[in-house]
N, C-alpha and C positions, 0 to 999 in steps of 0.2 A: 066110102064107109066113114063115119060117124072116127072121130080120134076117141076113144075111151079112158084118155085120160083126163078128159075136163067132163065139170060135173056136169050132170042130162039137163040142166037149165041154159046150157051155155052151147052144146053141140050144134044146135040151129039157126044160129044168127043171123041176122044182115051184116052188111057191111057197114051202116052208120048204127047199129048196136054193140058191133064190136068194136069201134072207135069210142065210143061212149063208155064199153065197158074198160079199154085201154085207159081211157083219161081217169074216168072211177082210181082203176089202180097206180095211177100217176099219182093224183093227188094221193092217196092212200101213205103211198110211199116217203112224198114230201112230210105226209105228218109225221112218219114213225120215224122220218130222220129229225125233225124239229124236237119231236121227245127226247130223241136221243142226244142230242146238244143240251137239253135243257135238264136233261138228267145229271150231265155231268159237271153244271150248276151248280144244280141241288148239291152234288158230292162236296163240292167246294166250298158252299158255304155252312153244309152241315160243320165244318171244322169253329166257324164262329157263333154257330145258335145259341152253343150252351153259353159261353162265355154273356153274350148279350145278355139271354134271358137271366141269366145270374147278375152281372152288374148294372144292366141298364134298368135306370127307376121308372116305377109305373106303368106308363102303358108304351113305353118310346122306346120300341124293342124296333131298329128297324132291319135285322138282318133276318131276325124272326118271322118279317112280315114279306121279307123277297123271298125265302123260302116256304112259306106258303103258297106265295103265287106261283114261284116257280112249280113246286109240287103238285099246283093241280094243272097246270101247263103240261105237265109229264102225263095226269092221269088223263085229261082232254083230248090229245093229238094224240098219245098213243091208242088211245082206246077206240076212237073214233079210224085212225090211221088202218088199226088194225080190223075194224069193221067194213070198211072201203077196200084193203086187201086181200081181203079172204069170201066176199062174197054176198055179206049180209043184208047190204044194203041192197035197195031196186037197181036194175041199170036204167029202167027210165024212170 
């Protein structure tokens, strides 16, 4: 009998589909921890944005510019992470 708690796409597998689907959420996992380090980046240097963006002239704001990258680092792999562990992605 069929386990009923995984969802009807996944019940019938082969054995190199559910290694595939294994690795899927391997990597999945790697991202949403990569966010999560880089989240708590972001928290860090939110403490100097403002200060930068208030004193540094023109456009040489550079803590401004790691927190953006970082920020979208966070929305990239988690989002992606979270798509890869939840299913939404193909397994092939």
């Amino acid at each position: 009998m069929a386990n009923m708690l995984l969802p009807v796409n996944e019940r019938n597998l082969t054995p190199a589909q559910v290694e595939a689907l294994d690795k899927r959420r391997e990597w999945g996992l790697t991202l949403q921890v990569i966010a999560g380090q880089f989240s708590v980046i972001c928290v860090l240097l939110l403490l100097w944005v403002g200060q930068d963006l208030t004193y540094s002239p023109g456009w040489a704001h550079p803590m401004a510019y790691y927190m953006l990258v970082a920020g979208t680092v966070v929305v990239v792999c988690g989002g992606l992470g979270t798509l890869m562990r939840y299913g939404t992605v193909p397994i092939d």
